[in-house]
N, C-alpha and C positions, 0 to 999 in steps of 0.2 A: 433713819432716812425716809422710811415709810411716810412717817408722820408729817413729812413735808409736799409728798407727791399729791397732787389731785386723786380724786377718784377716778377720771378716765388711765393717769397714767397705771397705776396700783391697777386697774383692770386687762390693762394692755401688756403690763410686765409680766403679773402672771401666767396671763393666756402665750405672749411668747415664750416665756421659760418653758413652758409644759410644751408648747411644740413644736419645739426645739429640740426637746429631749425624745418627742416622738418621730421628729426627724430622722434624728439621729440612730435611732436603731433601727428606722425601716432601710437608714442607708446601708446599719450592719449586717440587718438581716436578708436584704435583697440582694442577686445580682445587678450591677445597673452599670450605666455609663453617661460620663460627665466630658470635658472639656480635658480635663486633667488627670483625673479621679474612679473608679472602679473597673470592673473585668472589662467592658465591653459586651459581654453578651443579654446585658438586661434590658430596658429600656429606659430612659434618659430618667436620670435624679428627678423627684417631684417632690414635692411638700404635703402638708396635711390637708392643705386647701382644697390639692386636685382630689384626692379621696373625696374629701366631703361636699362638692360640687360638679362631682363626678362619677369617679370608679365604684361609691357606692351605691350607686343605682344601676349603673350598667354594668351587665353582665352578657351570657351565652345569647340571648336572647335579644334580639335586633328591637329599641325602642327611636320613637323620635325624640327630635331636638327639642320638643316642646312637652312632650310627656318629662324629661329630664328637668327641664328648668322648673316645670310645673311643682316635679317632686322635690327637686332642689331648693326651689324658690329664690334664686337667683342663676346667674350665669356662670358656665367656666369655660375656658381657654379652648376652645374646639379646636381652632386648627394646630396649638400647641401638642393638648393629647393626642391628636391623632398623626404630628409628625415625629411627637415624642414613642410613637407604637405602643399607648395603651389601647386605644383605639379605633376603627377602622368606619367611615362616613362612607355612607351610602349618597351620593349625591341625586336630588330626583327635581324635577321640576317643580317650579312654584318656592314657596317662601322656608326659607331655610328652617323654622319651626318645622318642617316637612319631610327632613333628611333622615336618611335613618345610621345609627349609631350600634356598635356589639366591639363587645372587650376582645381583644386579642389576646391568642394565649398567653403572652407577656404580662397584657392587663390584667389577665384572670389571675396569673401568680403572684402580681401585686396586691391584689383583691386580696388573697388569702394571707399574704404577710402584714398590710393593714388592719386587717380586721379586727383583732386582738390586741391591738398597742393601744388603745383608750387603756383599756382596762390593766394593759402591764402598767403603765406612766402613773395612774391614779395609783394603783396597789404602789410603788416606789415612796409615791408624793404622801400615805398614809404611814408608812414609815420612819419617812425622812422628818414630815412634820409632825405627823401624830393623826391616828384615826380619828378620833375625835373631831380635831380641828376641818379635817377633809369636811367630815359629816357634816360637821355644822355649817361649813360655808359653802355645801350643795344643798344645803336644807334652807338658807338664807336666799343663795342666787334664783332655788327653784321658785320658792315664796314668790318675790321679784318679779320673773318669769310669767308668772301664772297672771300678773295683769298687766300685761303687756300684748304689743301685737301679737296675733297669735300666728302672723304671717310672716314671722325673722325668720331668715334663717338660720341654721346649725352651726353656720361659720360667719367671718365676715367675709364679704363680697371681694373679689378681685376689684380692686379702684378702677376707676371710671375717668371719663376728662374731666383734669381741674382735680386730679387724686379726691374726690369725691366716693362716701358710700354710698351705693347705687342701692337699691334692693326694690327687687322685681317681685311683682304681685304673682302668688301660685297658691296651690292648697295649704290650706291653716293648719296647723298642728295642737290638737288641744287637749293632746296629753303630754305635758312632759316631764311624768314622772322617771320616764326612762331614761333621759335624757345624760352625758355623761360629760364629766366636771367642761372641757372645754367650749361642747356646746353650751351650758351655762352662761360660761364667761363670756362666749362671743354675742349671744344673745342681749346680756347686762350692756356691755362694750357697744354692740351695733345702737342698741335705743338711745344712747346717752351722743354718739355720734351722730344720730341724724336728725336728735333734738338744736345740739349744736350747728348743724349745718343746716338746719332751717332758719337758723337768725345770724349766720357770717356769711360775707362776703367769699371766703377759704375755706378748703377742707379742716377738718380736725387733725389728717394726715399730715398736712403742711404744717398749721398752725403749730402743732406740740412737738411735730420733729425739727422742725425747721427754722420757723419765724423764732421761737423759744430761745436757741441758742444765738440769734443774731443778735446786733445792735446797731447803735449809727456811728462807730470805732470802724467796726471790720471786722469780719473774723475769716484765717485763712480758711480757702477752702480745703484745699487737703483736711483740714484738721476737723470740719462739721461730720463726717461718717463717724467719726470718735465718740465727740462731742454729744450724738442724737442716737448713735449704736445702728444706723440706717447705712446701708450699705451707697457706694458711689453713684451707685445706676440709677438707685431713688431717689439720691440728693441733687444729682443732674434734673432730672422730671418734677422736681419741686423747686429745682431755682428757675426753672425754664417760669413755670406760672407766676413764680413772684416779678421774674425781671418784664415780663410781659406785660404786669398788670399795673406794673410802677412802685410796686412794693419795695425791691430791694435791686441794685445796683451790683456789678460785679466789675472790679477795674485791676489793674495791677498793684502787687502790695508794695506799699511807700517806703518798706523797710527792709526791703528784702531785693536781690539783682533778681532772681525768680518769681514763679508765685501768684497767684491773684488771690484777692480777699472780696468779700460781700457783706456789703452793708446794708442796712435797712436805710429807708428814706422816710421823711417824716409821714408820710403816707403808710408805709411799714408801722412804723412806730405804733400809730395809733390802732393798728391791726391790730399788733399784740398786747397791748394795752387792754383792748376792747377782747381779745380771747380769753388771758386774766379775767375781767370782770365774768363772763358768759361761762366760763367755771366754775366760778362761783354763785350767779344765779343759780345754772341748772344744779348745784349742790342744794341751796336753800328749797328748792323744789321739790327736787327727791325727798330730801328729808320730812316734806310737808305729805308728800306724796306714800312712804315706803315707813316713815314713823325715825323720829333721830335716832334711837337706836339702834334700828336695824343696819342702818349706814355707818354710825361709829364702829358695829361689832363689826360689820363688811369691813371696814376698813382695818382694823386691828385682825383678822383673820388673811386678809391679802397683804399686809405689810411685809411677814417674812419669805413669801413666794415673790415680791419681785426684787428680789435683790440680784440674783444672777440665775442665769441656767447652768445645769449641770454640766460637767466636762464632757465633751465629746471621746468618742472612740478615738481612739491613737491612728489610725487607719482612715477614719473620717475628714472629709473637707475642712472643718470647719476648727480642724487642729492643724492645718498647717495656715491659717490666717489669725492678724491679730485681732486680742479680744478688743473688743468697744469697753468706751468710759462705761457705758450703760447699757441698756435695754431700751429698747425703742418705749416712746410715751404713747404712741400709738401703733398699731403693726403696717408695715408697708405691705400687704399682699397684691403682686403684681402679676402681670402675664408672663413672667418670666419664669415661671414655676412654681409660684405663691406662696417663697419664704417669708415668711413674717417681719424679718428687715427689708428686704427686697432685693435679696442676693440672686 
């Protein structure tokens, strides 16, 4: 199945299997609290996003909003984390870059239940698929890495309007030997998405979760969170841009007394016609760019990582909802808590 995804999706699968799974044990190993779901006495479910756009920069120690994105090099969710109670805003006058920011004790005990799940996920994923293979497709990504902006961030960006990757100018990074498998992948994943989103009309978000599985038939809605592994909240925010922009139509389904369905308009059509081709470009590019081999061996080393992610804890959210056909082709990270579908 591998051998049929693109290289964004194989990039995307991965990186959400892996953090997913690192979700999923900060969910085991935290107290926290959800809608539904844990003790109540932690502070609200977050994802890996907020960590890396966040919590690991801030700590005891009172920084601004613009030393944070600086180090971050992108932005995260402020008023989220701090009604989430990772963290507590100092509000001051003048330009929000200006506020000042410090982990709550909540945040701090998240701090310390994050900080070692890089390193448990990979040691798993060294296991499960084989040391070797780990090594050589952190040895591949960093290569990659190493001539690229040296101003990506660690993750990818919480979307932006128009589900757009955003990525905000801050200090370069120009060791990354440290760097640990996810960074990697997000890093690969972000260049190849803002190569593509400098010559579409769409995000990459839209385009691979969305436009992908339409057509000019219809396809019900209920049934596209399935279909793309993108949770309802994202597929809502991404038919809002298509129907807005004349891309795709939402009417009631002709075969059913309930229901509505979405279609693309020939206007859609040629979108994703034209996302196919721009796939395939930036493939023959890279490949001119990174050497064909490196890109075959990338791809045959990410193949068996995006098939699914691991089972969640029995006690976890994410086992009392159904599983998706797939794994998102691209990650949805939202303001919502920056699950990687957009739960």
């Amino acid at each position: 199945m591998g051998e049929d995804l693109p290289l964004s999706a194989l990039l995307s699968q991965a990186l959400v299997a892996f953090t997913i799974e690192f979700d999923n044990e900060f969910e085991h190993r935290m107290p926290h609290r959800t809608t539904r779901y844990g003790s109540g006495k932690g502070p609200w479910l977050a994802s890996m996003a907020m960590w890396s756009t966040c919590m690991r920069f801030v700590g005891r120690e009172a920084m601004t909003v613009g030393e944070l994105e600086n180090l971050a090099r992108t932005k995260t969710n402020l008023s989220g984390m701090e009604r989430w109670r990772y963290i507590d805003v100092e509000r001051r006058k003048g330009p929000q870059s200006q506020w000042l920011i410090r982990a709550t004790a909540k945040g701090l005990s998240a701090r310390e239940v994050w900080r070692p799940l890089f390193g448990v996920i990979e040691g798993r994923w060294e296991e499960r698929f084989g040391k070797d293979e780990i090594g050589k497709l952190r040895e591949l990504l960093g290569t990659m890495v190493s001539q690229m902006d040296p101003g990506l961030p660690d993750c990818l960006p919480i979307l932006g309007y128009g589900l757009f990757s955003r990525v905000a100018p801050g200090r370069p990074d120009s060791d990354v030997s440290g760097l640990h498998l996810a960074a990697l992948l997000s890093r690969v994943l972000l260049a190849f998405a803002v190569e593509f989103e400098s010559e579409s009309r769409l995000s990459l978000a839209i385009c691979a979760n969305v436009v992908r599985v339409l057509d000019e038939r219809g396809v019900r809605v209920r049934d596209i969170p399935l279909l793309s592994g993108v949770s309802k909240e994202a597929i809502g925010m991404a038919l809002g841009v298509l129907q807005k922009s004349g891309d795709a139509v939402e009417e009631p389904d002709p075969n059913a007394r309930r229901g509505r369905v979405v279609r693309l308009t020939p206007k859609g059509l040629k979108v994703k016609h034209e996302y196919r081709q721009s796939l395939g470009a930036i493939k023959e590019r890279w490949a001119a760019r990174f050497g064909g081999d490196t890109i075959r061996e990338l791809r045959e080393l990410l193949a068996p990582l995006a098939v699914e992610a691991a089972a969640p804890y029995p006690d976890g959210w994410r086992a009392a909802v159904r599983k998706p056909d797939t794994l998102p082709h691209f990650p949805m990270v939202l303001h919502r808590g920056g699950f990687p579908d957009g739960s």
